[in-house]
Every structure is written in C-alpha cells, then in structure tokens.
C-alpha positions as CSV (number, residue, x, y, z in Angstrom):
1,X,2.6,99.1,90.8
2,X,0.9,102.2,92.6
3,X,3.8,102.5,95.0
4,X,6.0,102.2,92.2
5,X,4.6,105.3,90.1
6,X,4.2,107.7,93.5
7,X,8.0,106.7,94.2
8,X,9.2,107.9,90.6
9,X,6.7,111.1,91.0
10,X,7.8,112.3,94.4
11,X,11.4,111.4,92.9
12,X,11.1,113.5,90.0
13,X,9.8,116.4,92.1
14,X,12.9,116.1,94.6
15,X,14.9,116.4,91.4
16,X,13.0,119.4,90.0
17,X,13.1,121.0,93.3
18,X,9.6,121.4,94.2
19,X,10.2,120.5,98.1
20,X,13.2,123.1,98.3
21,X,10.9,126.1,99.4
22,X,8.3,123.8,101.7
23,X,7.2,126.4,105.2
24,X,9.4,124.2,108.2
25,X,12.0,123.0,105.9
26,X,14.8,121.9,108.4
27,X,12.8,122.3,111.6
28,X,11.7,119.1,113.9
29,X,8.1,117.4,112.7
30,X,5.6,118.4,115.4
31,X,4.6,114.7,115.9
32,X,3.0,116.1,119.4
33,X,-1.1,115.4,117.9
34,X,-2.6,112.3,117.1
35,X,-4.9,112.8,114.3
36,X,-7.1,110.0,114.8
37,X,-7.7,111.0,118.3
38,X,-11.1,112.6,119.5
39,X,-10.9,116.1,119.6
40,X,-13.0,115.9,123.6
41,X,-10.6,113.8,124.5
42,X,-7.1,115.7,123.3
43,X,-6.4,117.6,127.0
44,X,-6.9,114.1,129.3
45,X,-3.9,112.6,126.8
46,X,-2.2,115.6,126.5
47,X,-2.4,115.5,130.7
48,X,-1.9,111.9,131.2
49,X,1.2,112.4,128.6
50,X,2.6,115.3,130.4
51,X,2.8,113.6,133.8
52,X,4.2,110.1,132.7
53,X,0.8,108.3,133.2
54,X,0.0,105.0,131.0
55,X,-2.5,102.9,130.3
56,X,-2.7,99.5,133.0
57,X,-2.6,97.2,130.3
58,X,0.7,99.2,128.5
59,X,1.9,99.1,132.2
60,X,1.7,95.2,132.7
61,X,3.5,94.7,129.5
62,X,5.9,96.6,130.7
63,X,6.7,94.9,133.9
64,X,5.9,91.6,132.5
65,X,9.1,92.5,130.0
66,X,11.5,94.1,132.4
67,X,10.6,90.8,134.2
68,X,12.0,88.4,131.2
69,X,14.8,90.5,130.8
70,X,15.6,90.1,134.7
71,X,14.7,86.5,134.5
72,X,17.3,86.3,131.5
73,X,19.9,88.0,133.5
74,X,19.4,85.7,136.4
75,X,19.9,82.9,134.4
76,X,23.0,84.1,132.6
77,X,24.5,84.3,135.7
78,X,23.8,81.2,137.5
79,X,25.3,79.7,134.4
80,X,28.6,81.6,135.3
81,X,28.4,80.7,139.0
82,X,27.0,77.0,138.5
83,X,28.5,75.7,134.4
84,X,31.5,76.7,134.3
85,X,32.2,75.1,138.2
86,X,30.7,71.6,136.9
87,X,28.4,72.0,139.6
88,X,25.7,70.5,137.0
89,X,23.5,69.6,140.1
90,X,22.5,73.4,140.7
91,X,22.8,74.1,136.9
92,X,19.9,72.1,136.2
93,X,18.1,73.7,139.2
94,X,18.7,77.1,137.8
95,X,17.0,76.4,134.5
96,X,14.2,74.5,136.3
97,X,13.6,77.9,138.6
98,X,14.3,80.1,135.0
99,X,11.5,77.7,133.3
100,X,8.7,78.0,136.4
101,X,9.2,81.9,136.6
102,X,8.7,82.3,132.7
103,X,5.4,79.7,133.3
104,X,4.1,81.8,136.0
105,X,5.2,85.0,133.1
106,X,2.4,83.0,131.0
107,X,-0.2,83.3,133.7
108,X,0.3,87.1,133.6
109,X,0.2,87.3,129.6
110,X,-3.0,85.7,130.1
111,X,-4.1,88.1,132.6
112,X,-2.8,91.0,130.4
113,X,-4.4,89.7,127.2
114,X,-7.6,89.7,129.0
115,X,-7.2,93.3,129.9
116,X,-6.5,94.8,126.5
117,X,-9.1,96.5,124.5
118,X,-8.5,95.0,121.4
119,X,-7.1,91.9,120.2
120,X,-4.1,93.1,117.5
121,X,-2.5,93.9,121.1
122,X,-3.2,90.7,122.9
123,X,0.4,88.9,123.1
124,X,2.0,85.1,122.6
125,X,3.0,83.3,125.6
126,X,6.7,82.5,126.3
127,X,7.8,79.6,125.5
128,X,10.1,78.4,128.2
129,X,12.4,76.7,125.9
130,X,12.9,79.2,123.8
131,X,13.2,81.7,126.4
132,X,16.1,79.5,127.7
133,X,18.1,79.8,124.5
134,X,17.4,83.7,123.7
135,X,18.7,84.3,127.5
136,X,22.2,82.3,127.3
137,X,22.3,84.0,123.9
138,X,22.2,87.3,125.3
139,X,19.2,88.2,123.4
C-alpha cells in the first residue's frame, strides 16, 4: 500500500513537472561511490578498482563459472563428435567425464563457500544432472 501511494506521488510530480529543472538532468549518474562504504577505506577500493584487482573469493567464483561454462562447451561438443556418429560407447564416456569434472566443481564450491565473509554469498552446489541438461540446452 506504501509503494502504491509513493508510485502515484512521484507520478503526479512527473506530470506537474517538478523533476523538469533537477541540477544533472540528462547527464550519466555518478554511481562511482559506495555509500555504505567506510570513508578510511575509500582510496584502497578506489585503487584496487582502478587496477582490475578483486577480492579471492569473487575471483574463485569466477573461475569456478568460466569453468562450467567450458565444461558445457566440452560436452556439447563431444555430443556432436560422439551422438550423432552412434558411437554411444564414447557418448556415455563423455557425460561420465562431464559429471566427475562438475563433482570435482562441488569440491571447489565448498572451498569457496568456506572463504566467503558472509553467508548470503555462499553458493549451491552443481547438480551434475542438471548441469548435464542446461549444457545440451545451450544454457
């Protein structure tokens, strides 16, 4: 109900014209400063930002991801090699390999959740199953 009546009042003001004349109207947001950070630490992010450094833990993810996706490319094509040649044998292999690689993926995730400073960032493992379907789906 809140959201409701803030929606109809910042409507009515667009109507009226009352953000027409705002200081920065049609310039970029400066999205640059994190309010919530601490004001001592400010320059070691601004510095850390500047020169493409991350955090380790936001690091793992990422390889841990660019991993799955690889993984899901590999697979997609040994099912183009291996299916469509009814060569079933080393079909069967190639999901086998697919489903150990994401299983040793889940010993990382557990690693990485370990790492993390709080738990809202901790992530799911893989399920090898599914993994298998999102990757012939092209997901």
């Amino acid at each position: 109900m809140f959201r409701r009546i803030v929606e109809e009042k910042i409507a009515r003001a667009m109507e009226a014209g009352e953000f027409d004349n705002l200081p920065g109207k049609g310039k970029p947001l400066k999205l640059d400063d994190n309010p919530f950070e601490a004001p001592a630490m400010r320059a070691v992010h601004r510095l850390l930002k500047d020169n493409d450094f991350t955090l380790p833990w936001i690091e793992t993810w990422n390889e841990i991801e660019a991993e799955r996706e690889k993984l899901h490319a590999e697979l997609r094509d040994a099912r183009e090699r291996f299916w469509r040649a009814s060569r079933t044998a080393a079909w069967e292999l190639a999901q086998a390999h697919f489903r150990s690689q994401v299983h040793a993926l889940n010993r990382r995730i557990l690693g990485y959740n370990l790492s993390v400073p709080a738990e809202v960032f901790q992530k799911p493992l893989f399920n090898p199953d599914a993994e298998l379907r999102a990757a012939l789906e092209g997901e």
